[in-house]
TIVO-2410 file (N, C-alpha, C; in nm, 3 decimals):
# residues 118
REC num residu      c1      c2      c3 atome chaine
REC   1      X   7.880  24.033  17.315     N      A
REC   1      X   8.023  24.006  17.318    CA      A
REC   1      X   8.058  23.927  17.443     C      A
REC   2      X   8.143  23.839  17.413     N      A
REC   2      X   8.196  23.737  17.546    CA      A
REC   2      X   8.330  23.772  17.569     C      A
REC   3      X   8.383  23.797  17.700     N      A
REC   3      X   8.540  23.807  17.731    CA      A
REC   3      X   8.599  23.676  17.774     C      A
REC   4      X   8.679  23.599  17.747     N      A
REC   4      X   8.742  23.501  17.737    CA      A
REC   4      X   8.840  23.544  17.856     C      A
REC   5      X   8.873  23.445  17.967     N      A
REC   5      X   9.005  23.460  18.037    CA      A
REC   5      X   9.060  23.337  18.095     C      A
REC   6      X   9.196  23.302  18.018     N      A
REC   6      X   9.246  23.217  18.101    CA      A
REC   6      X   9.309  23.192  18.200     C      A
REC   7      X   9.299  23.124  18.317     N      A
REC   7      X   9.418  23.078  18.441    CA      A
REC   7      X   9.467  23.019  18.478     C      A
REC   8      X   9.545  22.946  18.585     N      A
REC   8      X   9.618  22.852  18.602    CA      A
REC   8      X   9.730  22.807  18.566     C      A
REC   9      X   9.798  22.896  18.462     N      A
REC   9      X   9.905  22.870  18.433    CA      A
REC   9      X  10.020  22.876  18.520     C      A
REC  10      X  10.164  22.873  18.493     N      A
REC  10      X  10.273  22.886  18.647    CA      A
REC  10      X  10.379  22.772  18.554     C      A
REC  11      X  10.490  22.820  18.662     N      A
REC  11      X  10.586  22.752  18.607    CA      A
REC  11      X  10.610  22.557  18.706     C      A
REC  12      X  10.652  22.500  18.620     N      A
REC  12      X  10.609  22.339  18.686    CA      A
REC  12      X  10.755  22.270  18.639     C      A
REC  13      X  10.783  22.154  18.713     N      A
REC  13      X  10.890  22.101  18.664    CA      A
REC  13      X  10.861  21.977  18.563     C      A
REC  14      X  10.939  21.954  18.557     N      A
REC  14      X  10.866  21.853  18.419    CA      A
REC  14      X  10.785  21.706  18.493     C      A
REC  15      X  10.731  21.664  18.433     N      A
REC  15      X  10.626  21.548  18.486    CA      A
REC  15      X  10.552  21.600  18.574     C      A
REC  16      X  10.517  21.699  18.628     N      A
REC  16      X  10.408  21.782  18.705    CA      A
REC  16      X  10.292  21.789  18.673     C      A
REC  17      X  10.170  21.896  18.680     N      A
REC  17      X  10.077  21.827  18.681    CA      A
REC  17      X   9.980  22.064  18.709     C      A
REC  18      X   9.934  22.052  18.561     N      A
REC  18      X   9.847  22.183  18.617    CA      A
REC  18      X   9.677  22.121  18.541     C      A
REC  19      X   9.636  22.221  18.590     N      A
REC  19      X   9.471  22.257  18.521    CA      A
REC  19      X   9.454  22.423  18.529     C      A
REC  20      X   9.415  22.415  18.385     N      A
REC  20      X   9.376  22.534  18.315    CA      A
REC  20      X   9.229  22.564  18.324     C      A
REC  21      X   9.159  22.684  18.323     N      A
REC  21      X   9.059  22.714  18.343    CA      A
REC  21      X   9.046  22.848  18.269     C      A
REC  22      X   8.906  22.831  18.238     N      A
REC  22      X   8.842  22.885  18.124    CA      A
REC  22      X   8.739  23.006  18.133     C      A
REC  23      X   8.755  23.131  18.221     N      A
REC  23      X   8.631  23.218  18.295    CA      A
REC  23      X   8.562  23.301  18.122     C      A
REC  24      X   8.423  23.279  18.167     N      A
REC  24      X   8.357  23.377  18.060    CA      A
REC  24      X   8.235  23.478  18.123     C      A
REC  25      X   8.250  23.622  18.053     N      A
REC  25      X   8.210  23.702  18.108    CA      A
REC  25      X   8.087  23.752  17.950     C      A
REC  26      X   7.961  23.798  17.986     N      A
REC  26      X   7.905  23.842  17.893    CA      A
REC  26      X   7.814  23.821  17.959     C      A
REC  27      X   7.685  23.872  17.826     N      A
REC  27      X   7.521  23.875  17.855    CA      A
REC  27      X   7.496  23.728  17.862     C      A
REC  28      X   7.403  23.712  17.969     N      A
REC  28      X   7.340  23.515  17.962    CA      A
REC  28      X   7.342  23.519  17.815     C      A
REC  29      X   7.272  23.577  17.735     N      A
REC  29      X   7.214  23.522  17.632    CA      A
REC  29      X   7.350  23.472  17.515     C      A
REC  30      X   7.456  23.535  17.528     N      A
REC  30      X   7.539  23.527  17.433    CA      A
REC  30      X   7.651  23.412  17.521     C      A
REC  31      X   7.667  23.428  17.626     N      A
REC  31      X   7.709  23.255  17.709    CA      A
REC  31      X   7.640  23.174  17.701     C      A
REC  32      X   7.503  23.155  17.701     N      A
REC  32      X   7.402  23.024  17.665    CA      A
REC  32      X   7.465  22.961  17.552     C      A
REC  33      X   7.496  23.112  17.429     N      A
REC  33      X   7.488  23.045  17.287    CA      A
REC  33      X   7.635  22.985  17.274     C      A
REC  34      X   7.713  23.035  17.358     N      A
REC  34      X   7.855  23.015  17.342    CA      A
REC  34      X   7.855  22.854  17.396     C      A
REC  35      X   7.734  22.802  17.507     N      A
REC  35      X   7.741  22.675  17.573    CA      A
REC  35      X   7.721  22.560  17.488     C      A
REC  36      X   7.651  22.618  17.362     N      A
REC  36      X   7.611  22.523  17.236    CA      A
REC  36      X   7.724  22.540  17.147     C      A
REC  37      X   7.840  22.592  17.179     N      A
REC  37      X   7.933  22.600  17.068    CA      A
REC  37      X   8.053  22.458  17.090     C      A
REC  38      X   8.141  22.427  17.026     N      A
REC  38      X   8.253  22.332  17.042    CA      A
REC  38      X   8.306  22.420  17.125     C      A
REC  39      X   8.456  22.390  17.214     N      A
REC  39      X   8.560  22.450  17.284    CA      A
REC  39      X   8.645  22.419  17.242     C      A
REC  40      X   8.749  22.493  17.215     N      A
REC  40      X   8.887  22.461  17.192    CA      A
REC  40      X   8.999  22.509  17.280     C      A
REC  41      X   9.096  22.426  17.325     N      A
REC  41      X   9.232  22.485  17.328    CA      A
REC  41      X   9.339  22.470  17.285     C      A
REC  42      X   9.375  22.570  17.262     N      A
REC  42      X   9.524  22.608  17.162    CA      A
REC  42      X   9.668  22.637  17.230     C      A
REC  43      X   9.787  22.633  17.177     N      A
REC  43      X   9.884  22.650  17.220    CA      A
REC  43      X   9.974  22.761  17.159     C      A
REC  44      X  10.067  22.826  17.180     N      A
REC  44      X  10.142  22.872  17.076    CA      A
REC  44      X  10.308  22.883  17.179     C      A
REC  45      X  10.389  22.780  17.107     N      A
REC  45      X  10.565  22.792  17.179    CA      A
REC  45      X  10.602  22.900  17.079     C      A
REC  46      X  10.739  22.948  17.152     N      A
REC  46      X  10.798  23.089  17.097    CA      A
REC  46      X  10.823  23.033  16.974     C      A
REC  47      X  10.794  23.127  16.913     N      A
REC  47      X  10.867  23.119  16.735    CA      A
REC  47      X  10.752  22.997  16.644     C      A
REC  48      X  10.685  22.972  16.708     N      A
REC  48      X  10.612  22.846  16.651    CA      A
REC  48      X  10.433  22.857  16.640     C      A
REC  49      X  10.353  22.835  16.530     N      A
REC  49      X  10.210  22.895  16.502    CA      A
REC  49      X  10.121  22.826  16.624     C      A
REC  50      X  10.028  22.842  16.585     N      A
REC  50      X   9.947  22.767  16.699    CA      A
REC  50      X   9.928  22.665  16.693     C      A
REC  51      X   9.865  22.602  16.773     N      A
REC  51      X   9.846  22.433  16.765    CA      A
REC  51      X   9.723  22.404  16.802     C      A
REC  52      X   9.585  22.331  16.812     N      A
REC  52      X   9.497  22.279  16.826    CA      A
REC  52      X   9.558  22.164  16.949     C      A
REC  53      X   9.508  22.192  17.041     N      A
REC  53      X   9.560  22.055  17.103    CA      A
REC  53      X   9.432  21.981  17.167     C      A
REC  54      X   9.322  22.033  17.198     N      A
REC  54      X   9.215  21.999  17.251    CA      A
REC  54      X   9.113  22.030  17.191     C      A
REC  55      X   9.006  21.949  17.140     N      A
REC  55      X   8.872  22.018  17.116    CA      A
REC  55      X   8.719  21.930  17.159     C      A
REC  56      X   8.638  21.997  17.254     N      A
REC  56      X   8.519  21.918  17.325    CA      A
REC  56      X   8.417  21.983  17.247     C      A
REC  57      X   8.338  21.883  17.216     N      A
REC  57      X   8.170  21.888  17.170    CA      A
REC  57      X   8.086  21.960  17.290     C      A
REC  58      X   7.982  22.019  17.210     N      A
REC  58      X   7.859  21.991  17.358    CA      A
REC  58      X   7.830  21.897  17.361     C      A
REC  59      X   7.822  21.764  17.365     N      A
REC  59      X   7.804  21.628  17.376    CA      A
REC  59      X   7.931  21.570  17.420     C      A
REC  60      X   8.023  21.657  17.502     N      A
REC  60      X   8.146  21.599  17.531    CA      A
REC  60      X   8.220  21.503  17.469     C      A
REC  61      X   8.241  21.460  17.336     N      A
REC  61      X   8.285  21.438  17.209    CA      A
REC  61      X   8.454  21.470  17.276     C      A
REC  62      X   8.585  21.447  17.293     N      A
REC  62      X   8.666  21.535  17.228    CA      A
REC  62      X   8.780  21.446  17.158     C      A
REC  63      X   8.863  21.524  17.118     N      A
REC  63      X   8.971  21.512  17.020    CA      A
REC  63      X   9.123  21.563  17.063     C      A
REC  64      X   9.158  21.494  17.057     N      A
REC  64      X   9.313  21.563  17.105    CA      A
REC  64      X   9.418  21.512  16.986     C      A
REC  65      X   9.537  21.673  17.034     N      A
REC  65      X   9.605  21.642  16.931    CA      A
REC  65      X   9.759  21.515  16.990     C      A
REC  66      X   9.790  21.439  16.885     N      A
REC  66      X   9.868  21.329  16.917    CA      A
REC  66      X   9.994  21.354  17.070     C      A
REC  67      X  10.046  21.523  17.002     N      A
REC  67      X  10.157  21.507  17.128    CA      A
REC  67      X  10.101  21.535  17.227     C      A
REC  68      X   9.976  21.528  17.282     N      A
REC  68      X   9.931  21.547  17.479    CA      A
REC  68      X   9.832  21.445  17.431     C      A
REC  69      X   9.804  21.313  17.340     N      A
REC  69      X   9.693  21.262  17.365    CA      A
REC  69      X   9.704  21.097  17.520     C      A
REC  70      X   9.667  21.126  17.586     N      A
REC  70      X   9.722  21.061  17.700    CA      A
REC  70      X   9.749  21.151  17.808     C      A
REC  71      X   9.773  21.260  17.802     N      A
REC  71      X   9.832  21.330  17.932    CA      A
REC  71      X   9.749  21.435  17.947     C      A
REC  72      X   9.672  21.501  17.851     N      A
REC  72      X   9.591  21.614  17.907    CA      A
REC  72      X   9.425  21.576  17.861     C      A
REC  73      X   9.349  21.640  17.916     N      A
REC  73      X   9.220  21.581  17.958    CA      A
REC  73      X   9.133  21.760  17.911     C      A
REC  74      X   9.019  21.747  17.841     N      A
REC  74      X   8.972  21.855  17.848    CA      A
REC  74      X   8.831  21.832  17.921     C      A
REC  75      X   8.805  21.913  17.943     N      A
REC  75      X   8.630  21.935  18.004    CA      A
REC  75      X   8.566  21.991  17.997     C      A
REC  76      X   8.382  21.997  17.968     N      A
REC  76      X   8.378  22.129  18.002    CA      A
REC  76      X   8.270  22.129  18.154     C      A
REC  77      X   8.245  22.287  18.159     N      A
REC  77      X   8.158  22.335  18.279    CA      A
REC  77      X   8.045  22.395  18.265     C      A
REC  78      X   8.077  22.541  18.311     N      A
REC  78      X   7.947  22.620  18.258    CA      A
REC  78      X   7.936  22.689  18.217     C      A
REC  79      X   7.845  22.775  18.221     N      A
REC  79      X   7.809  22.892  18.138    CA      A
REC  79      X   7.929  23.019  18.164     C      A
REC  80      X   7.991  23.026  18.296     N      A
REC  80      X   8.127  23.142  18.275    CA      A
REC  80      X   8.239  23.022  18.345     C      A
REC  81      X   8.238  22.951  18.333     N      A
REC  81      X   8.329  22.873  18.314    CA      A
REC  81      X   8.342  22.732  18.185     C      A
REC  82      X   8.335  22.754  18.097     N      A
REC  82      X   8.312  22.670  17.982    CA      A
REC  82      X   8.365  22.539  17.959     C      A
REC  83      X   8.468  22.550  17.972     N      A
REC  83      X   8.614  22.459  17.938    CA      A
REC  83      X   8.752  22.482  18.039     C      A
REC  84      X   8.763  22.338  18.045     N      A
REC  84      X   8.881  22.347  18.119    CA      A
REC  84      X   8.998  22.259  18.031     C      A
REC  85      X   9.138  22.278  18.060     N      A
REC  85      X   9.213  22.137  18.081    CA      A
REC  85      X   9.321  22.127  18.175     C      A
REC  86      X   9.333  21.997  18.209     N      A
REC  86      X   9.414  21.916  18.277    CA      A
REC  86      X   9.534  21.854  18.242     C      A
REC  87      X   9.634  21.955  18.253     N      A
REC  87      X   9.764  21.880  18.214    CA      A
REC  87      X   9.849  21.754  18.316     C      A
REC  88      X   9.889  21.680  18.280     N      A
REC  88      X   9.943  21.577  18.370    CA      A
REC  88      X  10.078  21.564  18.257     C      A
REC  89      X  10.181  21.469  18.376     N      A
REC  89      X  10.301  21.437  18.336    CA      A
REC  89      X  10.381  21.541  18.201     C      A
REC  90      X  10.380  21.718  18.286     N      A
REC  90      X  10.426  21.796  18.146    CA      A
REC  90      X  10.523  21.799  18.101     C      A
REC  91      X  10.578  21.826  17.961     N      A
REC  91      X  10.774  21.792  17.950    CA      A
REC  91      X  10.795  21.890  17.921     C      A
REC  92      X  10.894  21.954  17.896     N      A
REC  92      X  10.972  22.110  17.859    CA      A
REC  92      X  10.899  22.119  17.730     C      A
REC  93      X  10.828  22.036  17.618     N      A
REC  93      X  10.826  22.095  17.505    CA      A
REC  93      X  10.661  22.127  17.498     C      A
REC  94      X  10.598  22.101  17.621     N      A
REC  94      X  10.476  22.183  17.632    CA      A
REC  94      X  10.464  22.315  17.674     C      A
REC  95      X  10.605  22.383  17.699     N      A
REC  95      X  10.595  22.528  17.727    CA      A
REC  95      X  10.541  22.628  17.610     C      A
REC  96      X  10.440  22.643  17.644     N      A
REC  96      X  10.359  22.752  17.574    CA      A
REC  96      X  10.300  22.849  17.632     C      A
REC  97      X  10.219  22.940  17.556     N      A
REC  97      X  10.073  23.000  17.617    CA      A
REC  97      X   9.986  22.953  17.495     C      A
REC  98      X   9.901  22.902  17.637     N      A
REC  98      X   9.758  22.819  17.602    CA      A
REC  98      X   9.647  22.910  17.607     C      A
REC  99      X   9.576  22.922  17.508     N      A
REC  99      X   9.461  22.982  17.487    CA      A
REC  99      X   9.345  22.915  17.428     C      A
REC 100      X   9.226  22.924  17.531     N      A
REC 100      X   9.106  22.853  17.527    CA      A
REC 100      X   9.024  22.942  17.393     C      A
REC 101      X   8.909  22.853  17.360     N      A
REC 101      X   8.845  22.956  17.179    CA      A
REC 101      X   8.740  22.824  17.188     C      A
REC 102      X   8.616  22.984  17.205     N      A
REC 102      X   8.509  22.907  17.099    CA      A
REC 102      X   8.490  22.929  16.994     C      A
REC 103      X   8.425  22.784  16.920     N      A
REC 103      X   8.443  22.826  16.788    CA      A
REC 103      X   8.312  22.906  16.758     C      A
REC 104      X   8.150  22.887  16.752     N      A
REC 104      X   8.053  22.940  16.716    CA      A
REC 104      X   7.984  22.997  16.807     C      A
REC 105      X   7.971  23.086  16.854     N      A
REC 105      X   8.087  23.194  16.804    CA      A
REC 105      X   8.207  23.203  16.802     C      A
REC 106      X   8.284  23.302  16.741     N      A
REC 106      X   8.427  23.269  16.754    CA      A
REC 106      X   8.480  23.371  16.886     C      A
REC 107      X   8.492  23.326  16.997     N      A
REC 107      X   8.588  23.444  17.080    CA      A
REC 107      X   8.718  23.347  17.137     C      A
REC 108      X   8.856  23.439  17.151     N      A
REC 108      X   8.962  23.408  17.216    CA      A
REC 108      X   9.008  23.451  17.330     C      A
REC 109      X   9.042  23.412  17.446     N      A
REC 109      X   9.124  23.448  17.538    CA      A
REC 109      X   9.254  23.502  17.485     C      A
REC 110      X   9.328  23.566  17.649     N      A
REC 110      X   9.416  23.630  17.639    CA      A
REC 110      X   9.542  23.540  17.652     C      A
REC 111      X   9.506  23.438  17.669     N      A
REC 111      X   9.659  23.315  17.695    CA      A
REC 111      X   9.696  23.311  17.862     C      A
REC 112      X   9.757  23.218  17.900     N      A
REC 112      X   9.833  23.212  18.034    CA      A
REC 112      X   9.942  23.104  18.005     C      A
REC 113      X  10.026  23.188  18.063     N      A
REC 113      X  10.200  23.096  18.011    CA      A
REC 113      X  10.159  22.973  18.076     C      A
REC 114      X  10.261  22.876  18.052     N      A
REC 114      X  10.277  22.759  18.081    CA      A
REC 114      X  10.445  22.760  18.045     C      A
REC 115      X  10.494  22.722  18.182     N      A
REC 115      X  10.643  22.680  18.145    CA      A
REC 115      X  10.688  22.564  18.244     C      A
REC 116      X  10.726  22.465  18.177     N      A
REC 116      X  10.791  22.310  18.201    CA      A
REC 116      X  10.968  22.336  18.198     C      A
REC 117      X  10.979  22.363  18.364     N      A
REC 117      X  11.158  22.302  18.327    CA      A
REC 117      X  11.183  22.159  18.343     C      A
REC 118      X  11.287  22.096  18.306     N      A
REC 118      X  11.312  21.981  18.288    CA      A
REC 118      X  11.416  21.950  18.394     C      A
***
């Protein structure tokens, strides 16, 4: 089993500028396998489902979704630090909690707010 935790979140004014970070806790053997998995991060604003907004290959491949494509940056690292991202220039309608997820295996973090005043 892997524990997922995200940080870095905080409140920012709009066009500001955070990075999110991605800690993983478990046996080497099940973080190795998690290092061969895709990364994702997700979003979820109040009242609204989740969102896909980032997703990196192990071949650093990634994909972003249209509304942060330009402003946030994903990465990854290592074995308890997996994935990161880099928000730049944020606007009020990126206030969420962002939660990092691998997919193969599947584990989720616990989220860390993100709030953009304008």
């Amino acid at each position: 089993q892997v524990q997922l935790v995200e940080s870095g979140g905080g409140l920012v004014q709009a066009g500001g500028s955070l990075r999110l970070s991605c800690a993983a806790s478990g046996s080497i053997f099940t973080l190795n396998v998690m290092m061969l998995s895709p990364m994702e991060w997700y979003r979820q604003a109040p009242g609204k489902q989740h969102e896909l907004i980032a997703a990196i290959t192990r071949h650093n491949d990634t994909n972003y979704a249209d509304s942060v494509k330009g402003r946030f940056t994903i990465s990854r690292g290592n074995a308890t630090n997996p994935v990161y991202l880099q928000l730049n220039n944020l606007k009020p309608e990126d206030t969420a909690v962002y939660y990092c997820h691998s997919s193969s295996p599947t584990y989720w973090g616990q989220g860390t707010q993100v709030t953009v005043s304008s």
